[in-house]
BAPA-143326 format. One record per residue (C-alpha): z, y, x. Coordinates in steps of 0.1 Angstrom, whole numbers, plus 2048, in hexadecimal, padded with zeros to 3 digits. Example, Ala and Ser with C-alpha at 12.3 -4.5 7.8 and 13.67 -1.06 7.14 Angstrom:
BEGIN
84E7D387B/8477F5889/
END
This chain:
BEGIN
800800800/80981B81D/7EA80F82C/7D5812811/7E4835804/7E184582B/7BA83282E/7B384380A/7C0863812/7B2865836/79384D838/78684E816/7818367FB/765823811/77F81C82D/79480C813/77C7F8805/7727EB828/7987E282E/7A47D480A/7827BD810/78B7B0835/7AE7AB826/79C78F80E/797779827/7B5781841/7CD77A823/7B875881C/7C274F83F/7E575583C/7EA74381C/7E172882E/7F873084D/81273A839/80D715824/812707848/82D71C850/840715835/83C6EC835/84A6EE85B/86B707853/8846EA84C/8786DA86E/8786FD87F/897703876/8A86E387F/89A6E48A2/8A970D8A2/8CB6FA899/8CB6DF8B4/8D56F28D5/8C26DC8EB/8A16DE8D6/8846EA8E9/8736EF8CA/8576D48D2/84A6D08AC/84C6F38A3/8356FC8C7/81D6E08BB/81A6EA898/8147128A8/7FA7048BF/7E76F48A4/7ED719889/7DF72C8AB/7C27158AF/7B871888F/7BE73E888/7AA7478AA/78E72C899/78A746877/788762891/76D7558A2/75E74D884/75C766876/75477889A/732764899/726762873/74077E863/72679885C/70A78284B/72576E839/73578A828/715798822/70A77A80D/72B77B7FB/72B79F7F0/7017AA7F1/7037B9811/71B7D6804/73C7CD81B/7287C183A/73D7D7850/75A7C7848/7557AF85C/75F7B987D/77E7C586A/78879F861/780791884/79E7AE889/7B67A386F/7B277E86F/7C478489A/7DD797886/7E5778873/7E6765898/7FB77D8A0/81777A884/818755888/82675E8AD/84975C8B5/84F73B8A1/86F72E8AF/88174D8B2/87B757892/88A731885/8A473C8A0/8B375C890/8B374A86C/8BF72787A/8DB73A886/8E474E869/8D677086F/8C3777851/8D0794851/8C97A1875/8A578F86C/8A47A884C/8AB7C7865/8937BF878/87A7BD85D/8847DE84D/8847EF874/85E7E3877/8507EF858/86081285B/84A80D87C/82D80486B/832824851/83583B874/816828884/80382A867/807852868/7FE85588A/7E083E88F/7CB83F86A/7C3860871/7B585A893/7A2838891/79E831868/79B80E862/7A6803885/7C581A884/7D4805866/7CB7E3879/7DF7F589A/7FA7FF87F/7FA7D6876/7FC7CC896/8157E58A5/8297D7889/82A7B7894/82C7BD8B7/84C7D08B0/8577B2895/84F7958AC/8637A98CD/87B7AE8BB/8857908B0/87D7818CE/8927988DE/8B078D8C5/8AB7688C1/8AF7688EC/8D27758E4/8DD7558CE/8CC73E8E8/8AE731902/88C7308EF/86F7278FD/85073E8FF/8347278E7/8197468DF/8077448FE/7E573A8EC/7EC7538CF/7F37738E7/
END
């Protein structure tokens, strides 16, 4: 919505078009991660409870969610701009190099895996909620700085900023409670 309002208001109805139509497929994408995400949180969390986990199911499982996220973004790297164009009569064409964008935002919110399972295996939910509420007064702040300077791309920067600060964050704070290994390498 703050996205979409500042993109309105600063890039014009076009710009927001362009997004709202990249987010079609992005979101497709992390339906499915989030499907995935969600059938691995009981085991993610049980390895975040045993102290000498090394979190070897949940780095698999992340391998596999990267593999097949950086997969879409090729995709639609190679065959984005005719495929949409078939879908929508040639009218949202440029949106394509706008999904290739989002779809290594959704890579990078599937980062940070085990620390995330770490933070609510140990009972901070609440620290976990901070967090959450600290990053997307971020976004709000990047969103004002960068829309009006780069449009479209400013927005996907605002995203990604916001996950960048998310993901360090609770990295950052899931280090506190104890060791957990680094298993983003292919996403980063």
């Amino acid at each position: 919505l703050v996205a979409n309002s500042a993109l309105t208001a600063l890039a014009g109805v076009r710009a927001v078009g362009l997004y709202n139509h990249a987010q079609y497929y992005s979101n497709f994408m992390a339906m499915l991660v989030t499907a995935m995400n969600r059938a691995m949180w009981p085991e993610n969390l049980e390895e975040a409870r045993r102290e000498e986990s090394d979190f070897e199911l949940t780095g698999r499982v992340t391998r596999v969610l990267f593999l097949v996220e950086l997969s879409a973004a090729l995709f639609f790297l190679s065959v984005g701009e005719p495929l949409i164009g078939l879908l929508t009569n040639q009218r949202f064409n440029e949106a394509s190099e706008i999904v290739v964008l989002m779809m290594l935002l959704v890579v990078l919110t599937s980062t940070a895996r085990a620390h995330q399972a770490t933070l609510i295996g140990k009972k901070n939910v609440r620290l976990y909620g901070t967090i959450t509420l600290v990053s997307d007064l971020c976004f709000i702040g990047f969103v004002i700085l960068l829309i009006p300077l780069y449009g479209i791309f400013g927005a996907i920067m605002a995203k990604a900023l916001q996950q960048i600060v998310t993901r360090g964050l609770v990295v950052i704070m899931a280090r506190k409670l104890r060791r957990v290994p680094f298993q983003d390498a292919i996403g980063l």
